[in-house]
N, C-alpha and C positions, 0 to 999 in steps of 0.2 A: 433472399439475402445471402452473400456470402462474405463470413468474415476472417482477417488476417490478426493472429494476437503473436506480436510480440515478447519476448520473454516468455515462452511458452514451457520453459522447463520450470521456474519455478513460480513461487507464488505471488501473485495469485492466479499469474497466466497459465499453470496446469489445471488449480480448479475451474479458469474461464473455458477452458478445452473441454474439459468434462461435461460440463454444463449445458456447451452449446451442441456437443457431439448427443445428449442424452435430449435434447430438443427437436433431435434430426435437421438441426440447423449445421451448412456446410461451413469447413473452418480449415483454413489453415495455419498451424503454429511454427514459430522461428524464432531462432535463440540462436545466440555464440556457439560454435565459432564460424557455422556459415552466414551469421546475422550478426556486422558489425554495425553499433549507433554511429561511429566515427568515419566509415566507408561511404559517404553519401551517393556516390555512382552505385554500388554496390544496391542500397537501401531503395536506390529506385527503381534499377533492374529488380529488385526484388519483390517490389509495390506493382513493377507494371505488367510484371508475370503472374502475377496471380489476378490483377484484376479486383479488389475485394468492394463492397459497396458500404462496408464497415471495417475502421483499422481500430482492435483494441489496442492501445499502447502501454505496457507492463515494462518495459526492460527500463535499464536504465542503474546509476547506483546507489547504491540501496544502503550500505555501513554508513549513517550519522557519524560517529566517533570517528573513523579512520580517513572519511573526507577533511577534516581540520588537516591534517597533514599531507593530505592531495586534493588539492581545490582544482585543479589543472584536469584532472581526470574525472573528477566528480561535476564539474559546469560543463566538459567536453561531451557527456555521454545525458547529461540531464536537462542542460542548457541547449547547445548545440544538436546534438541528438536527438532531442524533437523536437526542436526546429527543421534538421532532416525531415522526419515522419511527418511532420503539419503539410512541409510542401510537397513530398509523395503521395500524401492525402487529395492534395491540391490537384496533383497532376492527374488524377484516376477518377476527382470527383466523389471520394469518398469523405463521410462521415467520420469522426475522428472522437474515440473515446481515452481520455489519459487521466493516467492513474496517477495522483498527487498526494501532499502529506499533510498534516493539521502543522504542520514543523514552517509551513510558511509565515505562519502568525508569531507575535511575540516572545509567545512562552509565560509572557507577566502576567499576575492578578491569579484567582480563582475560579471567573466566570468564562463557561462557554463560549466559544468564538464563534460566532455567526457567519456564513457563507460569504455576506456584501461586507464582512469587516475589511478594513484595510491589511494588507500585509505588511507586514514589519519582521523579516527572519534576522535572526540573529546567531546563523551556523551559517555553515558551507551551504552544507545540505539543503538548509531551509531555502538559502538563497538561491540555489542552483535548480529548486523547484518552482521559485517564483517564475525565474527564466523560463524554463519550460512551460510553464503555464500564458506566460504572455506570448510565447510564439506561438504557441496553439491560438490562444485569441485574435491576436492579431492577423492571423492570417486566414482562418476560417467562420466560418456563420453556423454550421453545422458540426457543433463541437459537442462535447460532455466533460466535465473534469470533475473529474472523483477523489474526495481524498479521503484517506484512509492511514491507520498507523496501528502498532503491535498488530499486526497479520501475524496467527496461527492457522496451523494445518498440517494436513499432510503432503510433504513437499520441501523444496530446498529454497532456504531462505523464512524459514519458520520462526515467529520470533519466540517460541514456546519451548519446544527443545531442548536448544542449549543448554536453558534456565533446566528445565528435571533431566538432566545428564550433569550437570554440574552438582544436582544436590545426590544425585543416587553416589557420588564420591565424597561427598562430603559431611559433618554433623552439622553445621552450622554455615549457611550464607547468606552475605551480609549485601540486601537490595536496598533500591531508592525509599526512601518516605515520601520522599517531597513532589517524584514526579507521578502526573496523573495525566489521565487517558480514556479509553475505550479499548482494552484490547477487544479485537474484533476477528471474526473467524474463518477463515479463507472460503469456507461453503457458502457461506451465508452472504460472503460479500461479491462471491462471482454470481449467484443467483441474481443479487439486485445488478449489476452488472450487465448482466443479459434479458434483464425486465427494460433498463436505462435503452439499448442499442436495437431493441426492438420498437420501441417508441419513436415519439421525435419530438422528445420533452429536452431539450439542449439549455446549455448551463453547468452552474457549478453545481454541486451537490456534495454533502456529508455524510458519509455511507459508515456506521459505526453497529454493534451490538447495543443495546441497551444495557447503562448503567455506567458509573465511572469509579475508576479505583486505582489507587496509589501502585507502582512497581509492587511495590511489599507486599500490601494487603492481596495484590490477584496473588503472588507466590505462594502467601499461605495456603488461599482457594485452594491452588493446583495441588499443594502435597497435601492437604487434606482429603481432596475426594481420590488425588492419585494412590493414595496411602503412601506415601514416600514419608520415611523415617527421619526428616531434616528439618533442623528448626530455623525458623528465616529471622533475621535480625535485620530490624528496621535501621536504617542512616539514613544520611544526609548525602545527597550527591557529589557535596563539596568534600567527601571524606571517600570517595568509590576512586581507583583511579582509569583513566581511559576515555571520561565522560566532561572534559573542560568548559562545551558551549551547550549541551543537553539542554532543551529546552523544558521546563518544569510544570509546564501546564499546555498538553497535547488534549484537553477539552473540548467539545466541541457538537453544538447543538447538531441533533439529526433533524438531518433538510432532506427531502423527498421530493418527487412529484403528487401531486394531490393523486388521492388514491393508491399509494404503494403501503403497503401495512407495517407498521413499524418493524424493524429487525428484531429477532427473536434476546431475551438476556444475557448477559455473559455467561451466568450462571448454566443455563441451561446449552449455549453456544459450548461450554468446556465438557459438557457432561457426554455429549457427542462427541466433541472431539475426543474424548481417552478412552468411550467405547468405540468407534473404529479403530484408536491406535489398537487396542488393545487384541484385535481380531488377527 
C-alpha cells in the first residue's frame, strides 16, 4: 500500500505521517504552497505522480468562526476541494479517506449524534463539510469519512495550545459552558486512522476519545494537571465574542468497525499529551 495525506504539515495529517512512517507503511505528504485544494490541474498532476492506492485527505479549512465571514474560501477549499481529491481519487483508482467534523450536525439538543443521523449544519463551516462529504459519496464506493472535532497535539492547528498560551498570560479566562464535545487527540485519532485505510471497512465513522465535556470544564482539566496558575470562568457562548454560529453540542456517539477497541479517555489522551509537550 502506498499512501498520499494531504495536509500533511498539520494536524492531524503530521500525526497520520508519523503513524504510517512508524508502520513502514510508504507515504507521501503535501501541504501549501506546493499543494493547492483550489489548483485542480495541479491536484491531479499531483495524484497522478505519485500514483497512491490510499488518499488521506486532511487539508482543507479548518477556523469555524472566521468562515462566517469568508464562505467563498471556506466551500472553495472544503466544498470544491474535495470534490477535486474524490475525482483524483477517481482517476488513480484509489481509496479515499476524508477527514470531516461532528459541525455537520445541528448543534441542538444534549444527545449524541449518531453517524446515519441526518445532517442539518448550521455554520459555514458545517455546511461546507457536508459538501465535501457528499462529493466524496457521490463519487466513490471505496471511501471512509471520519469525523473528528477539538484535535489536540503536537502540531499546527492544535486546538489545545492556544487555550494554555492564553492562560499562562492571563488570571482569569473566560470559556464556553454551554459547548460540548470530545476533544480528541491528534495520536490517537491518526492511529484509528491508519487501522480504518488498512482495512476495507468503508463508511462514515466517529473517531473521538472517550468522554464528553463542556469547553470549560476540559480548560480546567488542562490547568489542573498543567499546573497553570489561571482560573477558568465558565460563560455562555452568547457572551464570548468571535463565536456567532458555534455550534453548542459537537457530541457524538463512537462508531467503529466491529473490533477496533474503544479510544483511550480524555483524561488519559491529555495526560500524554503534556508529557510529550513537556519533553
Amino acid at each position: 500500500m502506498k499512501v498520499l495525506v494531504t495536509g500533511s504539515a498539520s494536524l492531524p495529517g503530521v500525526e497520520v505521517m508519523r503513524r504510517l512512517k512508524a508502520r513502514g507503511i510508504p507515504c507521501v505528504g503535501v501541504d501549501k504552497p506546493d499543494f493547492l485544494l483550489t489548483d485542480a490541474p495541479s491536484v491531479y498532476r499531483t495524484v497522478e505522480s505519485c500514483m497512491p492506492d490510499t488518499i488521506v485527505h486532511c487539508a482543507g479549512y479548518f477556523n469555524a468562526d472566521k468562515a462566517e465571514s469568508l464562505p467563498e474560501k471556506c466551500a472553495a477549499l472544503n466544498g470544491l476541494g474535495t470534490l477535486t481529491v474524490a475525482r483524483a481519487a477517481v482517476r488513480v483508482n484509489a481509496k479515499l479517506l476524508y477527514l470531516s467534523s461532528p459541525q455537520v450536525f445541528s448543534g441542538a439538543g444534549e444527545e449524541p449524534f449518531a453517524a446515519a443521523d441526518p445532517t442539518a449544519p448550521k455554520n459555514v463551516f458545517g455546511m461546507s463539510k457536508v459538501q465535501g462529504e457528499d462529493a466524496v459519496r457521490s463519487l466513490l464506493t471505496k471511501y471512509i469519512i471520519v469525523r473528528a472535532d477539538w484535535i489536540f497535539g503536537e502540531g499546527k492547528g492544535d486546538f489545545l495550545r492556544p487555550l494554555m498560551q492564553a492562560a499562562q498570560d492571563r488570571q482569569v479566562l473566560r470559556v464556553a459552558r454551554d459547548q460540548f464535545g470530545s476533544p480528541t487527540y491528534a495520536r490517537d485519532l491518526a492511529e484509528t486512522i491508519c487501522d480504518l485505510i488498512e482495512g476495507s471497512r468503508f463508511g462514515i465513522w466517529h473517531v473521538r476519545n472517550e468522554g464528553f465535556f463542556s469547553r470549560a470544564e476540559f480548560a480546567e482539566m488542562v490547568m489542573k494537571k498543567a499546573g497553570i496558575d489561571c482560573r477558568i470562568l465558565p460563560v455562555a457562548t452568547a457572551d464570548l465574542p468571535g463565536s456567532p454560529r458555534r455550534p453548542l453540542n459537537l457530541r457524538m456517539t463512537a462508531e467503529l468497525p466491529a473490533g477496533f477497541a474503544p479510544m483511550p479517555p480524555v483524561e488519559d489522551a491529555l495526560d500524554r499529551f503534556l508529557e510529550n509537550a513537556q519533553r
